[in-house]
N, C-alpha and C positions, 0 to 999 in steps of 0.2 A: 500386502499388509492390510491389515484391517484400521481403516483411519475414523476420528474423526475431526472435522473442517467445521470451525466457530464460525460464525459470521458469514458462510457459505452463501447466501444470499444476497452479499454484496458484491460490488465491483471485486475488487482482487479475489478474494475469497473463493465467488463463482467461477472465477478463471480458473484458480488451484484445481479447484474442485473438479472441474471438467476436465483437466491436464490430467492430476492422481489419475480417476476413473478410467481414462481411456487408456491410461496406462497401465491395466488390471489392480488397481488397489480396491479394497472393499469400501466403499466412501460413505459414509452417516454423516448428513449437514443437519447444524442444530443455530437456530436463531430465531433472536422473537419479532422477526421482520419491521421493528422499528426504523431503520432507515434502509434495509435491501427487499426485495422480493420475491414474491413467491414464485414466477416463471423463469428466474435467473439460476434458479436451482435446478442444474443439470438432469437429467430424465434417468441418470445411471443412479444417482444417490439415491438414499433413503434419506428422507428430511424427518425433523421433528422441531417442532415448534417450541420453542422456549427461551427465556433465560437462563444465559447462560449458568449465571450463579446457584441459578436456582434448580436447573435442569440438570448439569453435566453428573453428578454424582449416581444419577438415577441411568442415565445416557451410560458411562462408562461402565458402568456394572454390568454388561454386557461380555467385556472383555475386549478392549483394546490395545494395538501394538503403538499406537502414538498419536499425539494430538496435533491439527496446525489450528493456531488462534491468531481468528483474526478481527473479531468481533471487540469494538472497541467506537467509542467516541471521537472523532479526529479533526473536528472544525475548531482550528488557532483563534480566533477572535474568539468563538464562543466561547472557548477553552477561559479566556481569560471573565468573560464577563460570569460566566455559571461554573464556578468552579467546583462547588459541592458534586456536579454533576458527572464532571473528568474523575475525581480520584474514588466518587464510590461506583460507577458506571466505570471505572478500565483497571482503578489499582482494587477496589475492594471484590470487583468479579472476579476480575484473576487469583487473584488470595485463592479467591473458594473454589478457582477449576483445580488450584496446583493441590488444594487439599485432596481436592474429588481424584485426581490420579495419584495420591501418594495412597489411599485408602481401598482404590482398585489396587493396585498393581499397575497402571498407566506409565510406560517409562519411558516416552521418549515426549519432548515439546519443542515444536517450529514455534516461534514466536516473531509475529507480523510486528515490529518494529520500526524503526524512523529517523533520519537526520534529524529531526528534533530536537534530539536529544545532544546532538551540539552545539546549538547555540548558535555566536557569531562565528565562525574558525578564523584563525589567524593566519591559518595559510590553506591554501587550498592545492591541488584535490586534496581533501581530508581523508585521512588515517582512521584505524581503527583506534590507534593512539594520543589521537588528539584529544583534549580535553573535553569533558564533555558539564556540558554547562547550557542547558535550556533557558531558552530565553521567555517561552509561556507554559502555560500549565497543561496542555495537552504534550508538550519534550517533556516535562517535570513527571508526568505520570507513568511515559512510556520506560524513563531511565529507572523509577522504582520500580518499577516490574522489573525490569532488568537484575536490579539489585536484588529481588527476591528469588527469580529463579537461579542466582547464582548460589543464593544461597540454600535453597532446596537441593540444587546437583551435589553440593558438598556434604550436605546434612542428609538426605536421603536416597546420594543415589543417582538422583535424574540427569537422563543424557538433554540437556536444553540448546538449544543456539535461535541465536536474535538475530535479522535480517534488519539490518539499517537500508533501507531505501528512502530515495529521493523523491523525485518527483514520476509516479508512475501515469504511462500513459499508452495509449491503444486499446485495441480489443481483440477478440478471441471470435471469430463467428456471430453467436448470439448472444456473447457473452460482452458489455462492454460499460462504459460509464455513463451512470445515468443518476447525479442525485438531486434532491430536490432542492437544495439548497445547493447551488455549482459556485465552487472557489477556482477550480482548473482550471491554467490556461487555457489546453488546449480544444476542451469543450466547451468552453466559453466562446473563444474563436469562431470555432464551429456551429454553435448557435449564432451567431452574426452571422452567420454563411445560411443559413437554413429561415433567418429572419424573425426570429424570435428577439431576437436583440437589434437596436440598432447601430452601435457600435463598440467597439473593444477599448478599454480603458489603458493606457501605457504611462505606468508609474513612474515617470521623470527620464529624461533623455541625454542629461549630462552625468551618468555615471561611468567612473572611470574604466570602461570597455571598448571593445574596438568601433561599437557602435553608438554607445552612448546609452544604452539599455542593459537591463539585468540579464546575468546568463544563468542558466539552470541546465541541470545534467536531467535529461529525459530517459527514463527505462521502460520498454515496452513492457506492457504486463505479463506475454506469452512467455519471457526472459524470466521475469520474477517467479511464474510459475516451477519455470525448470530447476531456477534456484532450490525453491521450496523443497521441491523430489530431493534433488542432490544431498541437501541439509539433512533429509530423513536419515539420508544412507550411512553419513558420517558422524552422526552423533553419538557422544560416547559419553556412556553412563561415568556418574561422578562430576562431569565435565561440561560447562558452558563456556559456549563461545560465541565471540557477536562479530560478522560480518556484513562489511560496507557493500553495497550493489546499486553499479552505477554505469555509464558510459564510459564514463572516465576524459569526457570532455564535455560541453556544454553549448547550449545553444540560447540567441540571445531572442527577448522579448518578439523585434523587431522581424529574426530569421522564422522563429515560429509562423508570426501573420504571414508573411509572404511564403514558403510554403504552403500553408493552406491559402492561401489565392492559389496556387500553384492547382494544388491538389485539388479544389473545388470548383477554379473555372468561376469563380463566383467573386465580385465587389467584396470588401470588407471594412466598410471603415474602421480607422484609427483615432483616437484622441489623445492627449497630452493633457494627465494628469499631475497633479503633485507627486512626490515622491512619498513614498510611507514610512513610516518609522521604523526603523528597527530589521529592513528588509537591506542584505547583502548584496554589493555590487556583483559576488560571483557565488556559487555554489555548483561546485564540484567533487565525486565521489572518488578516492580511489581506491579499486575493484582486485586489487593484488593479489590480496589475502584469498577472496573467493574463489580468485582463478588460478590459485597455485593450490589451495588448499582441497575444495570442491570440485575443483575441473570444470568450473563455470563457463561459460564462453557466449558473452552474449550474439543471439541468431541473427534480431532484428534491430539493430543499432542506428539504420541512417531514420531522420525526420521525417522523411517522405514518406515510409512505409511505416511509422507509426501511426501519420496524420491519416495517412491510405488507409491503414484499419480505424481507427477512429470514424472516420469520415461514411465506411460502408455500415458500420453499426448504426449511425447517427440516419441514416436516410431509410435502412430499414426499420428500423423502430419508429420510426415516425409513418413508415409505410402501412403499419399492422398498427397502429393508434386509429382511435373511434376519433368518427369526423361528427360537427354539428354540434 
């Protein structure tokens, strides 16, 4: 298929992007390199530079068979603080990509998506069916997009589906996470391991887990990638669908650090911070839907070999960094 990939320049994005490709799809990465870069963009693509809102209509007229969009704002705090920034930067771009493929002929859309978009859940692993109720304006933005392209599938047509993921982590080769501003744990971590930090912050230690830390469902990103394929194949015009993708069990604050000691051979200190508001004693995905539906099956599920890939990106990239 002749794709193209928003955001292709970023962490997930560039992974897609590199998956598609080797997997003979025709790949066009389109991004204004505002927070990804320009060497994360796979050597098989054809890039072009832009906004997306402002680009895509010019971009499609080319004639494509589906779009994956991944190009979006997605820092929670800032979400809350710059909020003009979230809904005309994710829900007003998107407007204008879903215009730009209804005006091609554009008929199929991946849409890079997020637990966000539910909020606290009330019972965990969460459902495709659980309520969904954002708790900042970065969930608040993702779930109206959601709402719009359900309603473009109906009204014109479009085969759409939303990928709700967790929290993604790993890397692809050269492909991995890198951004300037890091919320992740797990390259957070990893920077305390490599010494750029001096130690890892852990958000309160009497939460009700078996550890007494937060658990989070971790998905390699080479997992997500496959999803993304899968999503193309089964999308059917008229019709949006949004599926969860996750481990389907969780790992806590605590099992993260110690793995990567594990994995790094390297000291890490730990600290005991406050707890923060608003942040879940559990969060967990469950992946049912995708693996009954999609034929999902995540490859790389244990910790070790996500921190594994993480950890060989993290030393290369810092190997091919100008010194001085």
């Amino acid at each position: 298929m002749k794709l193209l990939v928003t955001g292709g320049a970023g962490y997930i994005g560039s992974v897609c992007a590199a998956h598609l490709a080797q997997a003979g799809h025709e790949v066009t990465v389109l991004d204004d390199l505002s927070t990804g870069h320009r060497d994360a963009v796979p050597d098989e693509c054809r890039f072009v530079a832009g906004e997306v809102g402002e680009a895509a209509a010019g971009v499609l007229a080319d004639g494509f068979d589906a779009v994956l969009h991944f190009a979006a704002r997605s820092l929670v705090g800032e979400s809350m603080q710059r909020p003009h920034d979230y809904w005309h930067g994710n829900v007003i771009t998107t407007l204008r990509l879903l215009d730009a493929m209804q005006a091609t002929g554009t008929p199929r859309l991946v849409f890079s998506s997020t637990a966000a978009v539910y909020g606290e859940p009330a019972e965990t692993p969460i459902t495709e069916q659980a309520p969904t109720r954002p708790t900042n304006t970065y969930g608040a933005t993702k779930l109206a997009i959601d709402h719009a392209i359900s309603n473009y599938a109906a009204a014109y047509g479009l085969a759409g589906v939303s990928l709700r993921y967790f929290n993604a982590a790993g890397a692809r080769g050269r492909f991995g996470e890198r951004h300037t501003q890091e919320t992740h744990l797990v390259p957070i971590v990893l920077q305390v391991a490599t010494g750029e930090r001096e130690s890892v912050q852990v958000f309160g230690e009497d939460w009700p887990t078996p550890d007494g830390t937060c658990v989070r469902d971790y998905i390699h990103v080479h997992d997500l990638a496959v999803a993304h394929e899968l999503a193309l194949r089964h999308a059917e015009p008229g019709r949006h669908r949004a599926f969860n993708l996750g481990i389907g069990t969780g790992f806590s604050v605590r099992e993260v650090i110690e793995t990567c000691r594990e994995v790094t051979s390297r000291p890490i200190p730990a600290v005991t911070a406050p707890r923060r508001s608003g942040d879940p004693a559990v969060l967990v995905a469950s992946s049912e839907l995708a693996r009954a539906e999609l034929g999902w099956r995540p490859e790389r599920a244990e910790l070790a070999t996500i921190v594994e890939d993480a950890w060989r990106f993290t030393l290369e990239h810092r190997a091919h960094q100008p010194t001085g």
